[in-house]
N, C-alpha and C positions, 0 to 999 in steps of 0.2 A: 504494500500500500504506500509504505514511503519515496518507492520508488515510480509509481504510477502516479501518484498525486505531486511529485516532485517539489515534496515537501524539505525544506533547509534541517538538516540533521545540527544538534549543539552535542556537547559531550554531556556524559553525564554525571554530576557535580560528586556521587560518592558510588561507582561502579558496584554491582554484588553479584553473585555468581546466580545458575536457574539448573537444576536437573533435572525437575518432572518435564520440564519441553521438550528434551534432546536425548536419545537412549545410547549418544554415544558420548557421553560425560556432561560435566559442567559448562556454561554455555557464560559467558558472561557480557551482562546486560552496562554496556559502557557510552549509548548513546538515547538522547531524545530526542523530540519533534513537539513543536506548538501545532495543534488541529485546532481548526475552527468546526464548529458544529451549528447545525438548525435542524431543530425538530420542530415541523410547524411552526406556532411565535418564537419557541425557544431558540434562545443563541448563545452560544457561549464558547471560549478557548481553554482545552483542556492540553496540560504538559505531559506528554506518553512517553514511556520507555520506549525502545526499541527491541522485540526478538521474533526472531522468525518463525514464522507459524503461519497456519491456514485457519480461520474461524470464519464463522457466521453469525456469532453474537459480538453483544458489543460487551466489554468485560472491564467494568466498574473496579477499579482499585481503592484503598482504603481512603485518600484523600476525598475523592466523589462521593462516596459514599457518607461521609460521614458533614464533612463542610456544607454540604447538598439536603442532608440528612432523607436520605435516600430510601426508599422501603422495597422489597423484593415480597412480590407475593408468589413464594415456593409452586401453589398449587397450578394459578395461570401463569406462570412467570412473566408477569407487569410490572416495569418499573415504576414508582411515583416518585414523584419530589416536587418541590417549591420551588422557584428562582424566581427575584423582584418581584415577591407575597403572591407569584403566579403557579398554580398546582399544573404538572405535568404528568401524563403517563406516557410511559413506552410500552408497546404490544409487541409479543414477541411475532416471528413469521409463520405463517399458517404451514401446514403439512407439503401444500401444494405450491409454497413459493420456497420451503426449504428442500423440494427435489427439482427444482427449473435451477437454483443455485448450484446444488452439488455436480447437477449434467454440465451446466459450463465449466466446471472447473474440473471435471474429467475431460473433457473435451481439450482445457490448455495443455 
C-alpha cells in the first residue's frame, strides 16, 4: 500500500522487532507513513508502522483505539467512535465483497 499510494516513508523514532507476521524470524518494524483517511464526514491522519502483509481489514493499534476511545463490537465486528463530539461507525465487508477482494488478489 505504501508503495501504490506513494506515500513519503519517515523512520521510525524507536524500531521493535514483529514475529507472528513472518515464519521466517523477527521482522523488524523501522519505518512509518502519515495516511490521510475519510470515512464519509470522517477525516482524519493517522501515523502507521510499516510491515509487510496482505489484509483486508483495517487494524486499529492501541493509540486509535484508545485517544478515539474506540469500541469493537466482537459479534458484528462494527467499529464506533466519536471524532469532533461526531459518532462514527465502520461496517465490516459483507461475504460477497470479501471474495470479489480475495479473487483480485489471487489474480496479482
Amino acid at each position: 500500500m505504501v508503495e501504490k499510494l506513494d506515500l513519503q516513508v519517515i523512520p521510525h523514532p524507536k524500531p521493535y522487532k514483529l514475529q507472528c507476521l513472518n515464519e521466517d524470524g523477527d521482522l523488524t518494524v523501522d519505518k512509518r507513513v502519515k495516511v490521510s483517511i475519510s470515512v464519509g464526514n470522517y477525516k482524519d491522519e493517522i501515523l502507521c508502522d510499516v510491515v509487510p502483509m496482505e489484509a483486508y481489514h483495517i487494524l486499529l493499534g492501541r493509540p486509535c483505539q484508545f485517544d478515539k476511545k474506540t469500541i469493537h463490537n466482537g459479534f458484528t465486528s462494527e467499529i464506533t467512535f466519536t471524532h469532533r463530539e461526531k459518532k462514527f461507525v465502520l461496517y465490516p465487508l459483507t461475504p460477497s465483497q470479501v471474495i470479489k477482494e480475495q479473487v483480485k488478489m489471487k489474480q496479482k
